[in-house]
C-alpha positions as CSV (number, residue, x, y, z in Angstrom):
1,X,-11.6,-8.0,-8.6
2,X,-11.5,-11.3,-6.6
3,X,-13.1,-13.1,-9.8
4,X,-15.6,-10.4,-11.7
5,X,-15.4,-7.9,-14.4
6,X,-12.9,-4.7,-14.1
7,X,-14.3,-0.9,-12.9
8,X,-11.8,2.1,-13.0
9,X,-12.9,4.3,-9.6
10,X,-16.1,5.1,-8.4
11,X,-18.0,8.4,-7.3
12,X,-16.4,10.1,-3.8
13,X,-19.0,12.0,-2.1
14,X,-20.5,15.4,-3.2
15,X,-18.5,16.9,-0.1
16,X,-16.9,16.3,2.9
17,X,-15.4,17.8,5.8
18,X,-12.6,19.6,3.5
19,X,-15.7,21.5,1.6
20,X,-16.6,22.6,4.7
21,X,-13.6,24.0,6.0
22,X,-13.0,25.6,2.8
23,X,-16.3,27.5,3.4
24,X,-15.5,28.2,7.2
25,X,-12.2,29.7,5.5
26,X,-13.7,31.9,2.8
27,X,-16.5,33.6,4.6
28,X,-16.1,36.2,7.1
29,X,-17.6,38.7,9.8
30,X,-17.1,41.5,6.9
31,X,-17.9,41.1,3.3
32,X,-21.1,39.1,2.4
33,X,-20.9,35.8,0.1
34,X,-23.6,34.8,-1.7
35,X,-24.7,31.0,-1.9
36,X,-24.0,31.1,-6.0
37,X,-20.2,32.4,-5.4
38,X,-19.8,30.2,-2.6
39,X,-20.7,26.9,-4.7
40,X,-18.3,27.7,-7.3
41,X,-15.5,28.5,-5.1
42,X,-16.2,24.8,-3.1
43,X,-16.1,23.3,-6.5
44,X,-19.8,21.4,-5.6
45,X,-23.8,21.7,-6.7
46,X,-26.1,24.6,-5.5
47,X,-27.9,21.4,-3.2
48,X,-24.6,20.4,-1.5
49,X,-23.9,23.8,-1.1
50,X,-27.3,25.0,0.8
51,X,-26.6,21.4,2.8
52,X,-23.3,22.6,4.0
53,X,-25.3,26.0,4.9
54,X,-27.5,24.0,7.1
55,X,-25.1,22.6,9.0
56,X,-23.0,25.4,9.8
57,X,-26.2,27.6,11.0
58,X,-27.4,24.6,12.8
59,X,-23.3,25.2,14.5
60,X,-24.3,29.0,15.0
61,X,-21.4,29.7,12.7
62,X,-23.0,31.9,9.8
63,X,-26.1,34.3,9.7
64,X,-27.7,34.3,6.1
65,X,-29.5,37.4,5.2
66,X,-30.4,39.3,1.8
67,X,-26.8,40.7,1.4
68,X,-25.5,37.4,1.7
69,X,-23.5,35.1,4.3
70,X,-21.6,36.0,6.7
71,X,-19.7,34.5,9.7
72,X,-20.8,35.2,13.6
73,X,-18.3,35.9,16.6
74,X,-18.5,31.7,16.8
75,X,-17.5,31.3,13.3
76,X,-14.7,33.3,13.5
77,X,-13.5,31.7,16.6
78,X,-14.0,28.1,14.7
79,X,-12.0,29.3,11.8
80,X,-9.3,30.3,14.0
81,X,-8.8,26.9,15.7
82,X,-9.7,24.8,12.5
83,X,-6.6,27.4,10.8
84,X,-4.1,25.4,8.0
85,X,-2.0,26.9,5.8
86,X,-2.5,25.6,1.9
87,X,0.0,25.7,-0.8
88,X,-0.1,23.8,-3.8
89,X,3.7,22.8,-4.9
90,X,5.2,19.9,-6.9
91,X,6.8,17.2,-4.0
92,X,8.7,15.0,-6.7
93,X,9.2,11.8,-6.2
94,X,7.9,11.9,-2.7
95,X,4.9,11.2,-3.5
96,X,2.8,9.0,-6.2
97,X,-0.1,11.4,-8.0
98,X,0.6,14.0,-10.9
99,X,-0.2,16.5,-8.4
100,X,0.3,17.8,-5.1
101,X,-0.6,20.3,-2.4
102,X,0.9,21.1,1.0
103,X,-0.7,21.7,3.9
104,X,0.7,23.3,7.2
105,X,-1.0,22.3,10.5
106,X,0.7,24.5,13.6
107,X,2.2,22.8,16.6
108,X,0.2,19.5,15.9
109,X,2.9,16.9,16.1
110,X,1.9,15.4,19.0
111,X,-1.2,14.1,17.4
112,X,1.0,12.3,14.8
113,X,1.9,8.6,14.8
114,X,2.7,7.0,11.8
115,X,1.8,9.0,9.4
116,X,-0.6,6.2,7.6
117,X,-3.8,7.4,9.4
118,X,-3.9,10.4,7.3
119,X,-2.8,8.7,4.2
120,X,-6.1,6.9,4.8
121,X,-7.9,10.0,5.5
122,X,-6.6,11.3,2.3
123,X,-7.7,8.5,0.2
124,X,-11.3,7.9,1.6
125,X,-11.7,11.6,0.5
126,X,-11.0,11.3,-3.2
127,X,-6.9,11.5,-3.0
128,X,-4.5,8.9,-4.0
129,X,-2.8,9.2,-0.8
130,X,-0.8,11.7,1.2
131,X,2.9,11.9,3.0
132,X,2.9,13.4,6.7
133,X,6.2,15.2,7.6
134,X,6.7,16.7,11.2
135,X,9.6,19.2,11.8
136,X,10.9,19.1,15.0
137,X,14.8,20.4,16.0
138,X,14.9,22.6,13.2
139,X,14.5,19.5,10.6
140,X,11.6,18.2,8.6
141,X,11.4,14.5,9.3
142,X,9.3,11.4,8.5
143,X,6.4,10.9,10.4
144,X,7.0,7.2,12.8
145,X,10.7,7.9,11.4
146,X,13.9,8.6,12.0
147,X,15.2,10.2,9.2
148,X,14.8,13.8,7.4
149,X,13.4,14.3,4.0
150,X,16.2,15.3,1.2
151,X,17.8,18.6,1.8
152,X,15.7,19.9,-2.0
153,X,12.3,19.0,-1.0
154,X,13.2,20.4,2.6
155,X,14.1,23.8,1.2
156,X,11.1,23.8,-1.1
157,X,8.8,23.6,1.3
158,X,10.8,26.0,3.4
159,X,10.4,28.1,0.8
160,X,6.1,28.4,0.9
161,X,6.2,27.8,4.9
162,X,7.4,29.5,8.0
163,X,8.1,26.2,9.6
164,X,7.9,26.1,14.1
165,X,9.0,23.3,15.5
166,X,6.0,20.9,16.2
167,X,4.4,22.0,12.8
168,X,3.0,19.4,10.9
169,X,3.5,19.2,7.2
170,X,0.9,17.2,4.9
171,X,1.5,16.7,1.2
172,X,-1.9,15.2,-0.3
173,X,-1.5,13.7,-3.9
174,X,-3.6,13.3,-6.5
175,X,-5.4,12.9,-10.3
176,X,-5.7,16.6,-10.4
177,X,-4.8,19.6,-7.8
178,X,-8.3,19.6,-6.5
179,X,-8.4,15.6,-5.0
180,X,-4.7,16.7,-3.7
181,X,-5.8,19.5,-1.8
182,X,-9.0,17.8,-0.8
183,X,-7.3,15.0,0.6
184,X,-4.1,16.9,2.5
185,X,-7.1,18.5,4.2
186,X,-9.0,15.8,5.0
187,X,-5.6,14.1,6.9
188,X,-5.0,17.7,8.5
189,X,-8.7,18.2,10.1
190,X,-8.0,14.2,10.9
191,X,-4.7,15.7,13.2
192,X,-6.6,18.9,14.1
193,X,-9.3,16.0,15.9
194,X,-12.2,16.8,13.0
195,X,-14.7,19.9,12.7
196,X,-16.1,19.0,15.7
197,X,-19.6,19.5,14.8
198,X,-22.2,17.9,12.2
199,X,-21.0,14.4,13.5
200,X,-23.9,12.0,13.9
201,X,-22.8,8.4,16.6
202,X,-22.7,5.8,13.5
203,X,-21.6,2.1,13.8
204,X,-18.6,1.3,12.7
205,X,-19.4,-1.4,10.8
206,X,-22.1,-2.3,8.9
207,X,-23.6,-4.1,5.7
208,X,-23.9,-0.6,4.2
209,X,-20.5,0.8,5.1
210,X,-18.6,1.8,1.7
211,X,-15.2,0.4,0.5
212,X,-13.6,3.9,1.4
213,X,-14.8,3.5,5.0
214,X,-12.5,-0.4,4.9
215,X,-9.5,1.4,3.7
216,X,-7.7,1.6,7.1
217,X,-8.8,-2.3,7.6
218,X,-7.6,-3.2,3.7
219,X,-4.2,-1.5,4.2
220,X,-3.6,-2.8,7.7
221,X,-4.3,-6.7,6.0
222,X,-1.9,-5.5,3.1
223,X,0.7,-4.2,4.6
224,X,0.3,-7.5,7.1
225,X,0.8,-9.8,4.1
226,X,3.7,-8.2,2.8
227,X,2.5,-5.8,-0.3
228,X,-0.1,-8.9,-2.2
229,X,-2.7,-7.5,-3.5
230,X,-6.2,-6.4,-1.3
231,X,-9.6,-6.8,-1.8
232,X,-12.5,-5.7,0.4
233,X,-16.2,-5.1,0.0
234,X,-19.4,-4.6,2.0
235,X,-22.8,-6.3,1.3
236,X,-24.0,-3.3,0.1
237,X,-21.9,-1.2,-1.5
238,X,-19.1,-1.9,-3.8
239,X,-15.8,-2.0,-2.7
240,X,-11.8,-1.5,-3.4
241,X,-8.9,-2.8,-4.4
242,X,-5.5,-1.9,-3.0
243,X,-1.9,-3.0,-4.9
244,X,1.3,-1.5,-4.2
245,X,0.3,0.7,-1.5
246,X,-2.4,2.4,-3.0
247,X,-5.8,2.0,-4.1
248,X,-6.3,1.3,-8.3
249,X,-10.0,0.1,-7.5
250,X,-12.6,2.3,-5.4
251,X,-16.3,0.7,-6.9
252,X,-15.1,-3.0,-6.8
253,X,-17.0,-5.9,-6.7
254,X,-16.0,-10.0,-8.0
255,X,-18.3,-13.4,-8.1
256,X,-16.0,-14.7,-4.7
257,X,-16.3,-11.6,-2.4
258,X,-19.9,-11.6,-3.3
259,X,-20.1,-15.9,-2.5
260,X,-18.2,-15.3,0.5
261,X,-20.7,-12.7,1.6
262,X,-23.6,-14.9,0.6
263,X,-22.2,-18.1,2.5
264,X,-20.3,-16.7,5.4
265,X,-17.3,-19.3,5.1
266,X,-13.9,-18.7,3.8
267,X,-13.3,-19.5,0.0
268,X,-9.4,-20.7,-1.1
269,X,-9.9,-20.6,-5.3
270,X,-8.2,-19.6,-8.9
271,X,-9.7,-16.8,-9.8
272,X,-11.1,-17.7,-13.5
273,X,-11.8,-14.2,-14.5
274,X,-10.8,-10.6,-13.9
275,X,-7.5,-9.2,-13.4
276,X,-6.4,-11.8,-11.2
277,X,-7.3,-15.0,-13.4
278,X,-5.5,-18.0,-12.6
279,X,-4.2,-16.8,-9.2
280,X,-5.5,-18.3,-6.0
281,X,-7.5,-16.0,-4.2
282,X,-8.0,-16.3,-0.4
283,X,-11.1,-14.2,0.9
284,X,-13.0,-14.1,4.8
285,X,-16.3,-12.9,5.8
286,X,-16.3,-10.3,8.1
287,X,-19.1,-10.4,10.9
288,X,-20.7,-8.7,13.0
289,X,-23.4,-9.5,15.4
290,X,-23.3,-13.2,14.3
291,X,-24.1,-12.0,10.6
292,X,-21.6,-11.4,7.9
293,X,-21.6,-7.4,6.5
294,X,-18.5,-7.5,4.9
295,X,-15.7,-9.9,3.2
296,X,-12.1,-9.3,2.2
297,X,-9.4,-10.8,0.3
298,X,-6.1,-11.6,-0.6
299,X,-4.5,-12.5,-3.9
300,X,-1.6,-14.5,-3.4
301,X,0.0,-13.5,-6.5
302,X,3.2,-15.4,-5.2
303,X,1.7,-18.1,-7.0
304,X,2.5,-16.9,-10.2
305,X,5.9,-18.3,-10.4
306,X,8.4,-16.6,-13.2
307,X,6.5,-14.1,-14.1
308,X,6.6,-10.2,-12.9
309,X,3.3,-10.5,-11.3
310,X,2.1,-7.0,-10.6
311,X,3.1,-5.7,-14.6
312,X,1.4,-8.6,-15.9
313,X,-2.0,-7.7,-13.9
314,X,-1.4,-4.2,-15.4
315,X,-1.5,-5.6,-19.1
316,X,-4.1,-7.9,-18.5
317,X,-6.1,-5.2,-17.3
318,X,-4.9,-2.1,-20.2
């Protein structure tokens, strides 16, 4: 934390867009599901589940009677074009979390770029990240690459997938298999353009925007300044911390982002507590409308001469 105390993740929300694709997905025009069954099978509270209700009937996708839910004629045809095929399967080294899960998006490689956009999807919705892979002439390649994955990981996901050319592969990682599917999801509706309904016009940025919503804007900085160490919070909320290419810190907060904040000038200091004590910190206001909702950092931990800097913030912090 630029200068404060150390916090190990925060809460993700009680669901997202993935919870409500996995409902679209397991209702139908047939068999009835009642709101009980469906919360268990989402993984989420009775609450969040009658909210996710709401906004699909407000969509006209589901009728709820006695017998239970069921999908109407526009529900069906919603399904159909938000349709992904889900397989959880080990990826090995390609990826960072203890688990992860596949997902297949058809004939959606033109929507692809680099293949960071839905690693950041992926991570704002609980994942530790997520690898995009897009097969084209009969070869599963790299997404903003050139190359092909290895020949083993090729055939394995051969192996769960009728692969077409154009077909978009996303393998979301995670703590557990539930953030791992959750986030390859996430990055897939990202490529499939959203749900396409229950979205509200929201400003971008704001004093209340959460430290998951500055991912894309924390990676971009670190991935500017060569792999140092992010930090980036909003005046309201608590915020993250990114090393490595990932994020180790998702409720973050430290004495200099909150100054900077509070003073709306950049601050150049040695950190004198937390995980980066004794490194010089560099962190910017970030404003809007001639007021500052935000500030972000970086540790320049470059400044730590001899030392292997990045295990050495690891001990301090174990």
């Amino acid at each position: 934390m630029l200068d404060g105390g150390v916090r190990t993740g925060g809460p993700i929300p009680k669901f997202n867009d993935y919870h409500i694709w996995k409902a679209l997905n397991h209702l139908s025009d047939k068999e009835p599901v009642g709101r009980k069954k469906l919360a268990s099978v989402l993984g989420i509270g009775e609450g969040s589940t009658r909210t996710i209700l709401n906004i699909m009937q407000d969509e006209n996708l589901i009728s709820i009677g006695k017998s239970g839910i069921f999908l109407t004629n526009e529900g069906i045809e919603t399904k159909k074009k938000l349709h992904m095929d889900v397989v959880r399967i080990p990826a090995g080294d390609l990826t960072i979390g203890d688990w992860d899960c596949a997902v297949r998006v058809p004939r959606m490689a033109r929507n692809v770029k680099y293949g960071c956009e839905e690693r950041d999807r992926a991570i704002i919705s609980g994942a530790r990240g997520a690898t995009t892979l897009v097969y084209t002439n009969n070869k599963l390649m790299f997404a903003g690459e050139e190359y092909p994955v290895d020949e083993e990981t090729e055939e394995r996901i051969k192996s769960v997938f009728n692969l077409r050319n154009e077909d978009v592969v996303i393998i979301g990682t995670g703590p557990d298999p539930e953030s791992a599917e959750n986030g390859a999801v996430a990055a897939g509706l990202y490529i499939l353009g959203g749900l396409g309904f229950g979205k509200e016009d929201k400003v971008l940025l704001s004093p209340n925007i959460t430290g998951n919503e500055l991912i894309s804007l924390a990676f971009a900085i670190h991935d500017l300044v060569g792999g140092l160490p992010v930090c980036a919070k909003s005046k309201n909320n608590l915020g993250i911390r990114i090393e490595e290419g990932r994020v180790v810190d998702n409720a973050y907060t430290g004495d200099v982002l909150e100054e900077v904040i509070e003073v709306g000038t950049t601050i150049r200091r040695i950190a004198t507590s937390g995980p980066y004590k004794g490194i010089r910190v560099i962190v910017t206001p970030i404003e809007m409308d001639s007021r500052v909702i935000a500030s972000i950092g970086v540790v320049d931990i470059r400044t730590m001469a001899g030392k292997d800097n990045l295990i050495r913030l690891r001990s301090d912090e174990e």
